[in-house]
Wavefront OBJ file of the C-alpha trace (Angstrom):
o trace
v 0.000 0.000 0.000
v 1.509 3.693 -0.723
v 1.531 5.945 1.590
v 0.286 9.053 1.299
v 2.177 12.216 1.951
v 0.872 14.889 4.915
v 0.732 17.894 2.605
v -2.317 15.774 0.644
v -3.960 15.388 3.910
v -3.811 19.073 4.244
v -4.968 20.047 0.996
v -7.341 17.703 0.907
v -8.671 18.884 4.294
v -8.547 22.278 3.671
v -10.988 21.769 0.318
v -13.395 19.716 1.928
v -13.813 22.470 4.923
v -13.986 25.110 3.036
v -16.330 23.727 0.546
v -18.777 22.783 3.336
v -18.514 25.675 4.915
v -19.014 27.827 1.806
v -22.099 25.722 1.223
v -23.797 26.436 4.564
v -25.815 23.363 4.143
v -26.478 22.587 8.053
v -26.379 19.009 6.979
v -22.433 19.048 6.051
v -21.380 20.069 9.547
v -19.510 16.412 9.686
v -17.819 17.340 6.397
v -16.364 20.205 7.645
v -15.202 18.763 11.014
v -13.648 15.794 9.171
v -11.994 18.511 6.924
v -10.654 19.648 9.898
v -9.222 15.892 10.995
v -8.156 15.806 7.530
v -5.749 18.745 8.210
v -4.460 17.541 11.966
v -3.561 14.395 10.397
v -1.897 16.037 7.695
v 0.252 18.620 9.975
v 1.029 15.835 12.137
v 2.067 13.599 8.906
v 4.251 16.785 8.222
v 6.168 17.238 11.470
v 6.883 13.999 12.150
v 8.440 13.829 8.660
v 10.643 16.349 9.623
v 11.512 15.045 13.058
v 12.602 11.478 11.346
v 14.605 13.218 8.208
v 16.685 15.664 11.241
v 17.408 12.093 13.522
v 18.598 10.750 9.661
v 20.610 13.604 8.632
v 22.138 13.685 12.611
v 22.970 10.002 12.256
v 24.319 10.311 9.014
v 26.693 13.420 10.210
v 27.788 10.829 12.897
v 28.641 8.111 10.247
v 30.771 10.290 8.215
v 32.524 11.924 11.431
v 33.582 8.148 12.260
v 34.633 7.292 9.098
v 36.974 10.862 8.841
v 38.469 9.065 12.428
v 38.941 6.377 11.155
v 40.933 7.593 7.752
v 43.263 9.851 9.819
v 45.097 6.557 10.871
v 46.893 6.286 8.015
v 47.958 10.148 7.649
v 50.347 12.137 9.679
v 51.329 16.200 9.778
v 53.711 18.079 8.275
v 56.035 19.118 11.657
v 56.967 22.447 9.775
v 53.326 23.675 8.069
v 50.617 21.248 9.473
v 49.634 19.818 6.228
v 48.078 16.370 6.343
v 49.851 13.774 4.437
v 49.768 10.136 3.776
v 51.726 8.126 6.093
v 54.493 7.193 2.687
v 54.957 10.379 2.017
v 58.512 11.216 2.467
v 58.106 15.402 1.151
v 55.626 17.673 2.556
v 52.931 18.765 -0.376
v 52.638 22.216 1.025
v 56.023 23.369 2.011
v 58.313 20.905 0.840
v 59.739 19.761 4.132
v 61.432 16.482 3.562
v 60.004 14.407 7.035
l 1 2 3 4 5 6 7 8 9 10 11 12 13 14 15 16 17 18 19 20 21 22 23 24 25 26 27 28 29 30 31 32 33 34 35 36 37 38 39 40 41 42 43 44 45 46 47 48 49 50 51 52 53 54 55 56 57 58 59 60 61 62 63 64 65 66 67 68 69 70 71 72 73 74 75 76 77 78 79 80 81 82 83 84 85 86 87 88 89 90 91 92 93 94 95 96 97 98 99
């Protein structure tokens, strides 16, 4: 089954509220009050959307900061300018400096 994106809810709920409402048919009061359900859900749809895609985006900022750990083992600094180089390297890339 797809699933179907909060911002439909909304729009969705905001038509069918409005439309009732505009109407002024005392027999569409439920319309308009499940227009209105229509647009929690949809807000709610929306926020916790962007609660999950900030945990993702954290927890993928924690991957890559563990991975950057891990690749500095097999670099070293340049004792004169600070430059990173690979651990082979026998001539700084910046400067020169022969290490």
């Amino acid at each position: 089954m797809a699933k179907i994106h909060g911002l439909v809810y909304l729009i969705i709920g905001i038509f069918v509220s409005v439309a009732s409402w505009k109407i002024n048919n005392e027999d569409l009061y439920l319309f308009f009050y499940a227009g209105i359900l229509f647009m929690g859900v949809g807000v709610a749809k929306l926020l916790l959307s962007l609660i999950r895609n900030k945990e993702e985006e954290t927890t993928h900022h924690k991957e890559i900061s563990h991975h950057q750990t891990q690749n500095l083992q097999h670099y070293r600094r340049c004792r004169k300018c600070g430059n990173a180089m690979r651990i082979n390297d026998k001539f700084c890339g910046r400067c020169g400096f022969r290490v």
